[in-house]
N, C-alpha and C positions, 0 to 999 in steps of 0.2 A: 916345656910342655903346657905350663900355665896359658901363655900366650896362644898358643895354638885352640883351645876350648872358645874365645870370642871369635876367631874367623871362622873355625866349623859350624857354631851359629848362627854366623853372619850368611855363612853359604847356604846354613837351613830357612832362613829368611828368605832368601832371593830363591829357593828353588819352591818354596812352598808360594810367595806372589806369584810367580810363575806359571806354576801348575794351578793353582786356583784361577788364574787369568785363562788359560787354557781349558780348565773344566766350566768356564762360563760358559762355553762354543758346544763342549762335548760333554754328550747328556748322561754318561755313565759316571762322571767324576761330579761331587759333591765343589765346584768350584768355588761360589761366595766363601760356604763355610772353609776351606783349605786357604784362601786369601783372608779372613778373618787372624785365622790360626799364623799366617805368617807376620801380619800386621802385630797381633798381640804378642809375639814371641820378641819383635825387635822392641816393643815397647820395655816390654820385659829385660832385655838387654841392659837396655838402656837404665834403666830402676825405676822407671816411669818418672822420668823426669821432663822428659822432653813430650811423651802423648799422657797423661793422665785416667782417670777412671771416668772421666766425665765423656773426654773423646772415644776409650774401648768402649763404653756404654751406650753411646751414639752408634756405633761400628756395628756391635752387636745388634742392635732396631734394627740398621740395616741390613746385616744379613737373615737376621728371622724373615722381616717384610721382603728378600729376595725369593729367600727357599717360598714359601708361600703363595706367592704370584705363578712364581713361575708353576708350581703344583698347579696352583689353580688356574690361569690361562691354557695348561694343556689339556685338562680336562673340562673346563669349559668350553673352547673348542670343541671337541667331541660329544659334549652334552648338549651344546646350543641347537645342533643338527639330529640330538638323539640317538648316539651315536652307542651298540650295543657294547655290554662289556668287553664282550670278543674283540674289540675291535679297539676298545684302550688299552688291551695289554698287547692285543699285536704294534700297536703302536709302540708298546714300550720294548719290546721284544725285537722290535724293525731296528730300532734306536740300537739298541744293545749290540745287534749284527752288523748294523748300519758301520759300525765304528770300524772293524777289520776293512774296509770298501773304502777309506779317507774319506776327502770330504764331500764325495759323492754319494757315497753312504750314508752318512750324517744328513744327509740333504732328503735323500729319496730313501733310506730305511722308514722313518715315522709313519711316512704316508703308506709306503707299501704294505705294513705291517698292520695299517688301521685299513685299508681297503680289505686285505686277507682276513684280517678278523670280520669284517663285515661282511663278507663273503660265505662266511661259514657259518655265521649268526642269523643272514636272511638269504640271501642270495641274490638279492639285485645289485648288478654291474653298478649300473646309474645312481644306488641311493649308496652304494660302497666308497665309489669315485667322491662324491660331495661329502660323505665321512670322513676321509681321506684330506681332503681339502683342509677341512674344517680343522682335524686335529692337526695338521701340520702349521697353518696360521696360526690356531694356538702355541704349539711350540716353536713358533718366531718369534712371537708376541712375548713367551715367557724369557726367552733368550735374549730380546734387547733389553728387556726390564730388567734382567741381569748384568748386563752389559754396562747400563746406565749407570745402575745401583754399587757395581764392583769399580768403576770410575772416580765415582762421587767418593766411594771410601777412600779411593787413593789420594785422592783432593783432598780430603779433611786429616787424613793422616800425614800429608807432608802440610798442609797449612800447621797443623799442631807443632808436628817436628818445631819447622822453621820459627814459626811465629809464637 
């Protein structure tokens, strides 16, 4: 039974990378931070022998400076156009619904969500449609930044491993 406790960690490693790799894409999962949690768990494994407190501490920078961007690229977006409240939480709410639609919905919930809020907040078609816009480049913009950021950690955490 001893034996059996490191491969069921092992398995909560690879499904926590995993799903953290996947909540980079989809905006209702906390993805950097769950790929962090998986990275520090195998370190942990390990007795930190192999990643140290210097590299989890690197890890961590980057997943703060993920969450963060990506926060603020989606709302910058929607701000840089002026884009009313209504229209950031339909954005966030499009996102949310977006998710049951695959990745069709992941794609066109944001935007749908941020024109309907802007719709209910002023009522012009034309300044809805360019809110819309607006926060949806934003939430590309925060989602490669994630992308990049959740990469880079996997880089640095097998550089550590190995080297």
């Amino acid at each position: 039974m001893v034996e059996a406790v490191p491969v069921l960690l092992w398995l909560l490693v690879a499904a926590l990378v995993v799903i953290g790799l996947a909540g980079v894409i989809v905006p209702a999962l906390p993805g950097v931070p769950i790929l962090f949690a998986g990275l520090w768990l195998a370190a942990w494994i390990d007795g930190y022998q192999s990643v140290g407190s210097w590299t989890l501490g690197i890890l961590g920078v980057l997943t703060v400076f993920a969450v963060v961007v990506d926060f603020l690229a989606s709302v910058f977006g929607a701000k840089r156009v002026g884009a009313s409240p209504e229209a950031i939480w339909g954005a966030l709410i499009g996102s949310v619904v977006g998710l049951m639609f695959g990745l069709l919905g992941l794609l066109l919930g944001p935007f749908i969500g941020a024109v309907g809020g802007e719709l209910m907040a002023r009522g012009g078609p034309a300044r809805a449609a360019e809110v819309g816009v607006a926060t949806w480049i934003g939430l590309v913009v925060g989602t490669l930044v994630k992308l990049a950021v959740s990469l880079a950690m996997l880089f640095i955490f097998v550089f550590a491993w190995f080297w």
